[in-house]
N, C-alpha and C positions, 0 to 999 in steps of 0.2 A: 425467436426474437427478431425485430426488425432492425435496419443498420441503424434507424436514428433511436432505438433501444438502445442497442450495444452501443453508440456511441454517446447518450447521455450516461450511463456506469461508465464508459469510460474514465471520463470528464469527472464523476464526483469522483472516482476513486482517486485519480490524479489529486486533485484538491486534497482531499484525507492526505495522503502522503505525504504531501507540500505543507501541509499544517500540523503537521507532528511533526516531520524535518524540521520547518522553520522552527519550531515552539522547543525542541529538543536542543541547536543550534544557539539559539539565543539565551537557555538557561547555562549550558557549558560554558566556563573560560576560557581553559586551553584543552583543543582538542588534538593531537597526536593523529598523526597517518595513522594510524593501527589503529585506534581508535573509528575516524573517519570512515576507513573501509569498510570495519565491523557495524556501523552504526548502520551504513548505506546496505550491505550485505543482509543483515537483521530487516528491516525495514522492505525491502525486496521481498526476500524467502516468506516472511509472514504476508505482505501484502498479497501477494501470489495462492499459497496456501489459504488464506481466507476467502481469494473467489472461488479456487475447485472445490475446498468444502461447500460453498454458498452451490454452486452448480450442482453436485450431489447430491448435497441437500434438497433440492427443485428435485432432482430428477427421478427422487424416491418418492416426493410427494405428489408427480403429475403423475 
């Protein structure tokens, strides 16, 4: 992949996160620190976990 490859995925995936955060954020009332962390934590771990699968996934198929 070229850098302005990786860095347009960069850019959507940013976006995805920033549009479930927001959308997540605005359906809550009140959101508790433990909460927060956990939501921000979740949202991390799976984001992350969804590109190495996504790479694996390519790299079984080239």
């Amino acid at each position: 992949m070229s850098f302005l490859e990786i860095l347009f995925l960069a850019i959507a995936l940013a976006m995805d996160a920033f549009a479930v955060a927001l959308g997540t954020g605005l359906a809550l009332q009140e959101v508790s620190r433990r909460q927060n962390f956990r939501l921000s934590w979740h949202f991390g771990f799976f984001q992350g976990l969804m590109t190495i699968l996504g790479w694996l996934g390519g790299q079984t198929l080239h």
